[in-house]
C-alpha positions in Angstrom: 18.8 -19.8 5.4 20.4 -21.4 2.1 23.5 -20.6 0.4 21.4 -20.1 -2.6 18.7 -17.5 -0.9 22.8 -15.5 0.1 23.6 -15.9 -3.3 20.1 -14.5 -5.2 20.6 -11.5 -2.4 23.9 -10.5 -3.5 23.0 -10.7 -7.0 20.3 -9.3 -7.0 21.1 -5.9 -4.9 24.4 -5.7 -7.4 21.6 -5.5 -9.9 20.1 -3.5 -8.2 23.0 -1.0 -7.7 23.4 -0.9 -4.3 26.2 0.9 -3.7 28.1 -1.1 -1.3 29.4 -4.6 -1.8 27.4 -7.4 -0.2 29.1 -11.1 0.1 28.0 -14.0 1.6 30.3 -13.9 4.6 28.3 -10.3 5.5 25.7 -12.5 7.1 27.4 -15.4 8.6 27.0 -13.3 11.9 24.8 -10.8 13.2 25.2 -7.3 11.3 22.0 -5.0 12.3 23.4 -1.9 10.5 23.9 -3.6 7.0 20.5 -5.2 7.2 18.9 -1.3 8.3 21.2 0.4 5.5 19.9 -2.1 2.9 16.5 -1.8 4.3 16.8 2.3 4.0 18.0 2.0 0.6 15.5 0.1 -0.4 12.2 1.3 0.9 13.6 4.8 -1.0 14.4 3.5 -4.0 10.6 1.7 -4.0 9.2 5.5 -2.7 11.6 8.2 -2.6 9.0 10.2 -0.6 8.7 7.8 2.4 9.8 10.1 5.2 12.1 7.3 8.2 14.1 7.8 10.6 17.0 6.2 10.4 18.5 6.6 14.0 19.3 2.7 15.2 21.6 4.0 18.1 19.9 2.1 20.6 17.4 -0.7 21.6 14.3 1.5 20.9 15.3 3.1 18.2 15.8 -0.3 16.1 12.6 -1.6 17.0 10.4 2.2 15.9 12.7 1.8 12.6 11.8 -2.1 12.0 8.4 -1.3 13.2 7.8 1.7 10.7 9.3 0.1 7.6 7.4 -3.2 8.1 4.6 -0.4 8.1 5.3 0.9 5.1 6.1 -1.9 3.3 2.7 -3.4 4.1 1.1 -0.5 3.2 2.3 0.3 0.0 3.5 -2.8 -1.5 1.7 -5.2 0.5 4.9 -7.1 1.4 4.6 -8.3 5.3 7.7 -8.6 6.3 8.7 -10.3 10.2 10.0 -8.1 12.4 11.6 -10.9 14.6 14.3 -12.0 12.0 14.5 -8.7 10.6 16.0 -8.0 14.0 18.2 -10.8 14.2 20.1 -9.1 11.2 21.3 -12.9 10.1 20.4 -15.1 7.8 16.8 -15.1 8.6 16.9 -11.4 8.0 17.7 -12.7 4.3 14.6 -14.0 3.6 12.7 -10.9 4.5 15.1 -8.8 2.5 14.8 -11.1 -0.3 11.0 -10.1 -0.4 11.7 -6.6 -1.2 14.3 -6.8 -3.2 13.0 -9.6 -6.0 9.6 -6.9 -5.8 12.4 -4.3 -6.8 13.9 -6.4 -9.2 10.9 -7.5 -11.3 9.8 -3.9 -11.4 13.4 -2.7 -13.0 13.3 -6.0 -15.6 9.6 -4.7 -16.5 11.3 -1.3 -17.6 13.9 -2.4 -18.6 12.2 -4.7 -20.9 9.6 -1.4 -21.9 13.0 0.1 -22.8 14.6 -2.5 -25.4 11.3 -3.1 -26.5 11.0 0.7 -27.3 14.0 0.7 -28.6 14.9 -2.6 -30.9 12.0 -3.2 -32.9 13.5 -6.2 -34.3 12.4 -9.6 -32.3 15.6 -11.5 -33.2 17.5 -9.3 -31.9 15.5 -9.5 -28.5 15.5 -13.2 -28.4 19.4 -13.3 -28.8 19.5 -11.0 -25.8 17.2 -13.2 -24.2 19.5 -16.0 -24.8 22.5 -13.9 -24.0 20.8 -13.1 -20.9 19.8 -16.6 -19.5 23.9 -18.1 -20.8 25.0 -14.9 -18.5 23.1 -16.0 -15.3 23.8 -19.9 -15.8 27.7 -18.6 -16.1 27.5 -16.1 -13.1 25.3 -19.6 -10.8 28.6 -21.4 -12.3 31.4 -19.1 -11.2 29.2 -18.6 -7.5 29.3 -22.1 -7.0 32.8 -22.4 -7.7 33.7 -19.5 -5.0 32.0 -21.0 -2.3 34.1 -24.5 -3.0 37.0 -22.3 -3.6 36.5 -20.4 -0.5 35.7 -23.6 1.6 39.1 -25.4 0.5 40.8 -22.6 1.2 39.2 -22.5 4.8 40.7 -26.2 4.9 44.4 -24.8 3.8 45.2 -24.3 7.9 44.4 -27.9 8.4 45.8 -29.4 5.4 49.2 -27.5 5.2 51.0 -29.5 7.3 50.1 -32.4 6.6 50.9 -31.8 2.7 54.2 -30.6 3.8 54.7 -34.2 5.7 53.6 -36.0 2.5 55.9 -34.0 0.3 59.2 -34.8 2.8 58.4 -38.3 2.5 57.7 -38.7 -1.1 61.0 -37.1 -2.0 62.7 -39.6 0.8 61.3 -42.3 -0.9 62.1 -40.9 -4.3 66.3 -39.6 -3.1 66.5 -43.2 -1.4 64.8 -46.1 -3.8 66.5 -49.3 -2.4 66.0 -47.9 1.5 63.3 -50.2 2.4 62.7 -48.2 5.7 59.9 -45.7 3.9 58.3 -48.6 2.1 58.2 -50.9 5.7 57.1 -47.3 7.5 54.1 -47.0 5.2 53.0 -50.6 5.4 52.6 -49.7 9.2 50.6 -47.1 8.8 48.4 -49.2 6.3 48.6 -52.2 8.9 47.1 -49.8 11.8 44.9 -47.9 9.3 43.3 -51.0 8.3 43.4 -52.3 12.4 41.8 -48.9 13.4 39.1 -49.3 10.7 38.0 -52.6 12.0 38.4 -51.5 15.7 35.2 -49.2 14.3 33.9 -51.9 12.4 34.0 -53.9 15.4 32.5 -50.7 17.6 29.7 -50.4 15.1 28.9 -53.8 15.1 28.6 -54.0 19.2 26.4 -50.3 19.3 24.4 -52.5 16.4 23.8 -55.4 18.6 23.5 -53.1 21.3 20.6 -51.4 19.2 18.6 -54.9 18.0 18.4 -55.4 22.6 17.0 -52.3 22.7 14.5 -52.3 19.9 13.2 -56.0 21.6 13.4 -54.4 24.7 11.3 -51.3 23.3 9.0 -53.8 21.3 7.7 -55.7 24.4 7.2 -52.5 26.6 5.1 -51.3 23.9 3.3 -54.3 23.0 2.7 -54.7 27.0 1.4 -50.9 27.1 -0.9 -51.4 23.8 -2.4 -54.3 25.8 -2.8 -52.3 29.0 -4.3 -49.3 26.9 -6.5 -51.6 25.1 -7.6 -53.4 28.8 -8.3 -49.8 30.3 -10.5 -48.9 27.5 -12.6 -51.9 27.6 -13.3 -50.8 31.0 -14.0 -47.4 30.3 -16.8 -48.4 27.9 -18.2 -50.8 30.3 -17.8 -48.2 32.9 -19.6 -45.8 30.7 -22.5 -48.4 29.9 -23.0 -48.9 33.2 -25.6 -47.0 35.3 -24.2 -46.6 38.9 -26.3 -47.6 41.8 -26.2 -44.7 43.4 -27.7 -42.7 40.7 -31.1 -42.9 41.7 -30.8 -41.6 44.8 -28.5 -39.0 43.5 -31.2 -37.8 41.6 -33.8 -38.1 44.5 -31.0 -35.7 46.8 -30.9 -33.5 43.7 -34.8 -32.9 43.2 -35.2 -32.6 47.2 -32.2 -30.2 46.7 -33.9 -28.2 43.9 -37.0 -27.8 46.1 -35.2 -26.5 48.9 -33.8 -24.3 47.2 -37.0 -22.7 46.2 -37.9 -22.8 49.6 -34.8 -20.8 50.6 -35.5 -18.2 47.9 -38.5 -17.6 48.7 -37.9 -16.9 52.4 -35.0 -14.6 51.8 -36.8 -12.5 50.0 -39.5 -12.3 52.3 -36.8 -12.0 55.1 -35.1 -9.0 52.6 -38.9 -7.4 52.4 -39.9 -7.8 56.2 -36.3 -6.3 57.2 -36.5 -3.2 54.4 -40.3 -2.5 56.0 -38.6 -2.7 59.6 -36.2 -0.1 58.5 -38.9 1.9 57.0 -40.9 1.6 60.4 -37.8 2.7 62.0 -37.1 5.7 60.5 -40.6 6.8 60.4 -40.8 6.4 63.9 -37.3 8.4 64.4 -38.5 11.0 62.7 -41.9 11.4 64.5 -39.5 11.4 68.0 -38.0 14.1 66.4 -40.6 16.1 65.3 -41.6 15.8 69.1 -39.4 16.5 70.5 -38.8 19.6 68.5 -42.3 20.9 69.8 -41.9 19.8 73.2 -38.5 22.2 73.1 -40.6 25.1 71.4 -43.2 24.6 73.8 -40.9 24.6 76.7 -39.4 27.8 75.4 -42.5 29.5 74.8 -43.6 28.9 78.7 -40.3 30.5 79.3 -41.0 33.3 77.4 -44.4 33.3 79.1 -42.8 32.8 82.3 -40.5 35.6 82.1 -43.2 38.2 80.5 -44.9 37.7 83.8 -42.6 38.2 86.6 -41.3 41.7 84.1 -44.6 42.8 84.6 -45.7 41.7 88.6 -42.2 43.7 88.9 -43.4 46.9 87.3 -47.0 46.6 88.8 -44.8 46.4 93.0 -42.8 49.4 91.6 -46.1 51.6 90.5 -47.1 50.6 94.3 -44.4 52.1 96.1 -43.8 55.0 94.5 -48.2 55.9 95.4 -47.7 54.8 98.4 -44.0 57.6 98.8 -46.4 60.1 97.2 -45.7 62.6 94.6 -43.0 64.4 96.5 -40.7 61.4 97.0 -37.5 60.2 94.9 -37.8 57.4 92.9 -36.5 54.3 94.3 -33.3 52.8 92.5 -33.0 49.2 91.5 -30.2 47.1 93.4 -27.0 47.7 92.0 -28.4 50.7 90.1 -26.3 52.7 92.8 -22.9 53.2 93.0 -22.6 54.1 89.1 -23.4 50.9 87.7 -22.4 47.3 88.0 -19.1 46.6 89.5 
């Protein structure tokens, strides 16, 4: 950030019309709600139907607001503006304001130009405008420049207002008491160890000079000794590269060998991966034929049951017929065991 880039802000947001007052001092520090109040006034005064929040109360909410007028910005006037020192809200935040706002200010001189052109048909009297115009902004640059030396001397007044008041006291002692010679012997001191301080630096600066020439040698053989080493080790990386180690050849024998084994290996995993996938076919083929056996063994065995039990029913009804021809007609049936009694127990 320049004190100039401060300056063209300020001006040109008075132009503008902002309706606050901007200085110079506004961004010495970080100031996020001046830099999102300019930034709100400006994206609606470029579109006055732009819908923003402007909420800024915390973290979030000053990132959606950067994030959505960068947004808009891009959009509409393709201006990209960063984000980053937009956030900062300090003197890099400037130069991103300064994009929007010289795009605002070349669009109100075009109209305003349209207007005096509309107006004043006469081109002299436009050119002395012109001229008026150009005198006007030299004189405000001028009167800037003088506020910022202004202000900085006055920054300085702290320092420098003792000391003035020292210098004042002992100019009117000198002047109250002219044949005193205790002022005139006091600042001949003051020269003496002025002058005797000046060459205790001169002296200083001379020894870190000295100091300085050792080290440069110093630096100057190490680096001449290192150019030499670096020039040594790439020799011998070229001859190294030229050279064809002994051990290639066999390398490449190992890798051939390799590369045919490998082949070999393929070929009997698959067959391994086949034979094994046809044993697990076998498998469950033959599983399933157990069980389908065994299945018709069990129905079998249940169907000589059934067989079984059909019989003895009926060699039981056959001894019962027997019995009762052999009681005769006349005699009471015989009961089955347990039949007695009223039933089972």
């Amino acid at each position: 950030m320049s004190f100039r880039e401060l300056r063209d802000f300020t001006e040109i947001m008075r132009a503008l019309g902002y309706p606050r007052m901007i200085s110079v001092e506004n961004f010495r520090t970080p100031n996020f709600g001046l830099v999102a109040d300019v930034l709100y006034w400006m994206v609606q005064r470029y579109d006055p139907l732009v819908s923003i929040s402007d909420n800024i109360e915390t973290e979030t909410d000053r990132v959606n607001f950067l994030k959505s007028i960068a947004q808009v910005m891009a959009g509409k006037a393709r201006i990209n503006l960063k984000t980053k020192n937009l956030y900062s809200a300090d003197g890099k935040a400037v130069k991103e304001l300064l994009k929007i706002a010289r795009t605002l200010y070349r669009a109100q001189r075009v109209q305003v130009e349209r207007k005096e052109e509309e107006g004043d048909a006469t081109p002299f009297a436009l050119s002395s405008k012109l001229a008026d115009l150009k005198s006007t902004r030299s004189v405000a640059g001028d009167i800037t420049e003088i506020g910022v030396k202004l202000y900085d001397l006055l920054g300085q007044e702290e320092e420098l207002r003792e000391a003035r008041r020292k210098a004042l006291l002992f100019l009117d002692a000198i002047s109250s008491n002219l044949d005193s010679r205790a002022e005139h012997t006091h600042m001949e001191q003051s020269i003496r160890d002025a002058i005797a301080a000046v060459q205790e630096n001169v002296k200083a600066l001379e020894r870190q000079c000295e100091e300085m020439k050792a080290d440069k040698k110093s630096l100057e053989a190490k680096i001449k000794k290192k150019k030499s080493e670096l020039e040594r080790g790439e020799k011998r990386l070229r001859s190294i590269q030229t050279l064809r180690p002994h051990f290639m050849d066999e390398y490449e024998a190992l890798e051939q060998e390799l590369a045919a084994e490998y082949e070999v290996y393929l070929e009997r995993f698959r067959n391994l991966d086949f034979l094994e996938h046809e044993l697990d076919k076998h498998n469950t083929a033959e599983k399933e034929k157990l069980e389908a056996s065994d299945r018709a063994l069990k129905r079998l065995q249940k169907r000589l049951r059934d067989d079984e039990l059909r019989l003895f029913i009926g060699e039981q009804d056959v001894g019962e017929d027997g019995e009762e021809a052999k009681r005769g007609p006349g005699a009471a049936p015989m009961q089955r065991p347990g039949a007695a009694g009223g039933g089972r127990g």
